[in-house]
C-alpha positions, 0 to 999 in steps of 0.5 A: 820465272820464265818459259822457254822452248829448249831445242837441241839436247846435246851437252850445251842444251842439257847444261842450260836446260839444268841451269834453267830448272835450276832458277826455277824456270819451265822449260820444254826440251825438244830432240829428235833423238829419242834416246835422249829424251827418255834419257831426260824426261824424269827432270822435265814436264815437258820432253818432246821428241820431234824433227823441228825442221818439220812446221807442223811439229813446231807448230804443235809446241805453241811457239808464241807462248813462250818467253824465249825458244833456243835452238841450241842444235850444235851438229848440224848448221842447216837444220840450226837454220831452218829452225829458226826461221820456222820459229820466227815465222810461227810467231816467237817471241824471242828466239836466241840460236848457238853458232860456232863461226862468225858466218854462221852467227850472220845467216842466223841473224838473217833467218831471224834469230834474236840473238846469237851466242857462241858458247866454245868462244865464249869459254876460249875468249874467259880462259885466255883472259884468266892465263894471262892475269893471276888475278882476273878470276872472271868478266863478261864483256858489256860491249867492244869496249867495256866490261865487268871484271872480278879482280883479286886486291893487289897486295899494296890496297891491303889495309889501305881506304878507299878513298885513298886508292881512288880507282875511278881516278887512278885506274878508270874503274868503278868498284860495284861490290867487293867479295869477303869470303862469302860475304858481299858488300854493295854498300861501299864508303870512302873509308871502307878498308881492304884485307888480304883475300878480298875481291874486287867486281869492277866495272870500266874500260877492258884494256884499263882494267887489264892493264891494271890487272896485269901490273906486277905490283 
């Protein structure tokens, strides 16, 4: 169970906040909107409503007690940087923040923010992916280079070993779990066989796996 400071309860902040409470984390929401914390304050123990461009305010939330604060404020840029700022100069001790644009990403790394996501990129950069491969269900990119896919089985390993198929070989992937239904092998051996349906969660070089991902038979 972690503790995160929640900043910013536009559509973004309210689906991680849910997905936080979700995996039982505690979470403190913060808006200046008032509205929109009243809104919200059935679901969480703590809803704040505070301008955090002001210190004082922040300093008031007890910044350093947290695991993780997330300045998820998605309208407007400056105040997304100077809340940053302030949060690293009160002594948090990871401060993650949303950017739209690759400049934005660089002066909110430059304000302090641990890390920097970009959530509309993100979902363009997975959509496009999956339109251009039928079997590509999801992936998330590791680094430049290497990512972690979930593949559908190509017709020609149905019924056939893996041992036969060799993927590290063949295709320079490693298969880390295969999905039956809802079931989930970790556990793999050399005779372990392939039906029609299953699926595969690989790991390996990105453009390798989509080449085979992309093959036509």
């Amino acid at each position: 169970m972690k503790s995160i400071l929640l900043i910013g309860m536009g559509k973004f902040g309210r689906t991680l906040g849910e997905k936080l409470l979700a995996m039982g984390d505690e979470v403190m929401i913060v808006d200046k909107n008032e509205d929109v914390i009243n809104s919200l304050s059935s679901k969480y123990a703590d809803a704040i409503i505070a301008n955090c461009m002001n210190e004082e305010n922040l300093a008031a939330l007890d910044v350093p007690s947290f695991n993780a604060c997330v300045v998820a404020i998605g309208d407007d840029f400056q105040s997304s940087l100077e809340v940053t700022s302030l949060l690293k100069d009160l002594g948090a001790r990871r401060v993650v923040s949303r950017a739209t644009t690759d400049i934005q990403r660089k002066l909110l790394l430059r304000m302090g923010a641990d890390e920097v996501i970009y959530p509309d990129m993100d979902i363009a950069e997975k959509l496009a992916v999956r339109l251009n491969s039928d079997k590509v269900i999801n992936y998330i990119d590791i680094d430049a280079d290497y990512s972690i896919f979930e593949i559908a089985i190509p017709e020609k390993w149905i019924g056939r070993k893996l041992i036969d198929i060799n993927p590290r070989v063949k295709y320079g992937m490693n298969i880390l779990t295969v999905k039956k239904g809802r079931e989930v092998i970790s556990s793999l051996d050399g005779n372990f066989v392939f039906d029609e349906g299953d699926q595969i969660v690989v790991f390996g070089n990105t453009e390798k796996i989509l080449a085979f991902a992309n093959q036509k038979k």
